[in-house]
MISE-944994 format. One line per field, with one value per residue (C-alpha): residue number from 1; x, y, z. Coordinates in nm, 3 decimals, always signed. Layout:
N
num NUM;...
px X;...
py Y;...
pz Z;...
This chain:
75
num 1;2;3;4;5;6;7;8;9;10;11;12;13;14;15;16;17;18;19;20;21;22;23;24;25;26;27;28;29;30;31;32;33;34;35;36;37;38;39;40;41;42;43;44;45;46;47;48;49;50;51;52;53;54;55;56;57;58;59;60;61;62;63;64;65;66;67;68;69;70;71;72;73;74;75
px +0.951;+0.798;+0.532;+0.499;+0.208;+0.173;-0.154;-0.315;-0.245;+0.133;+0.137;-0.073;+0.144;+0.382;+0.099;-0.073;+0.190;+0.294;-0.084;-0.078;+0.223;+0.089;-0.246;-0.050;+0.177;-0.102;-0.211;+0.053;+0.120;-0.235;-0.209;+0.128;+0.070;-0.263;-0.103;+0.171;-0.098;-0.325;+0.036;+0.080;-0.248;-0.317;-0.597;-0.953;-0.887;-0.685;-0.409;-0.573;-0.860;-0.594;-0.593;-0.330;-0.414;-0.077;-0.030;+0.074;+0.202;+0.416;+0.715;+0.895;+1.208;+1.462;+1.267;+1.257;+0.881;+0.720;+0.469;+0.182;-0.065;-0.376;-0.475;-0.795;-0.798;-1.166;-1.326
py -5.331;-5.113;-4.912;-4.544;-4.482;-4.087;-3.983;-3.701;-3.475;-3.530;-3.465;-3.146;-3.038;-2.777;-2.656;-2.591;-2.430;-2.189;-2.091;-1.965;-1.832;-1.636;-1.527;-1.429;-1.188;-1.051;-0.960;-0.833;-0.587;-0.508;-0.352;-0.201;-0.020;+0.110;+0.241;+0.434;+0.559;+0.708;+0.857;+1.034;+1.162;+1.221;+0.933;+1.070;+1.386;+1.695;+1.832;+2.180;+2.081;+2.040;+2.287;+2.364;+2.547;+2.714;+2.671;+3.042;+3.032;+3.327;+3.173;+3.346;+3.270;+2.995;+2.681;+2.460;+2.446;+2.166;+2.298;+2.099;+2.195;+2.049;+1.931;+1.900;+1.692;+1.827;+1.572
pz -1.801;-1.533;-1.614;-1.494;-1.299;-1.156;-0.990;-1.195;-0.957;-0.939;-1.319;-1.248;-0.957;-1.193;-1.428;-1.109;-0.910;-1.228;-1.232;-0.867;-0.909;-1.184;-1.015;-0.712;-0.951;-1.080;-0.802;-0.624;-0.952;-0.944;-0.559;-0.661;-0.971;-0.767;-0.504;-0.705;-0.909;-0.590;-0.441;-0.758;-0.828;-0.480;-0.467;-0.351;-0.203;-0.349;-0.168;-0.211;+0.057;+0.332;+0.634;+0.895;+1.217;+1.359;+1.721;+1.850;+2.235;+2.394;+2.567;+2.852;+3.032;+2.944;+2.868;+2.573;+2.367;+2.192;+1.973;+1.724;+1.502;+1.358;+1.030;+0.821;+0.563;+0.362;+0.146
């Protein structure tokens, strides 16, 4: 009869692959359900802080405008 020899690290090989796989979850849902959790609640800084600066420019004749504006996000 032949006798099975395996290395103790090929015998470890799944229960060590299923244990990163698991850390690497757990990870992963820990940046997820963070990030959905700052989007909703607006992370550090309220969304009554921010201020926009119109842009007001007279335009004469027949020409086509691109206008911006500035905002300040106050922490």
């Amino acid at each position: 009869m032949k006798t099975n020899t395996s290395s103790s690290m090929g015998s470890l090989h799944p229960v060590i692959f299923f244990a990163v796989v698991y850390v690497v979850a757990l990870l992963l849902s820990i940046f997820i359900c963070s990030s959905l959790f700052y989007s909703i609640n607006g992370g550090t800084s309220s969304s009554s802080a921010v201020q926009v600066t119109p842009v007001q420019e007279s335009v004469s004749g027949n020409t086509a405008v691109m206008a911006a504006s500035t905002v300040t996000l106050g922490h």
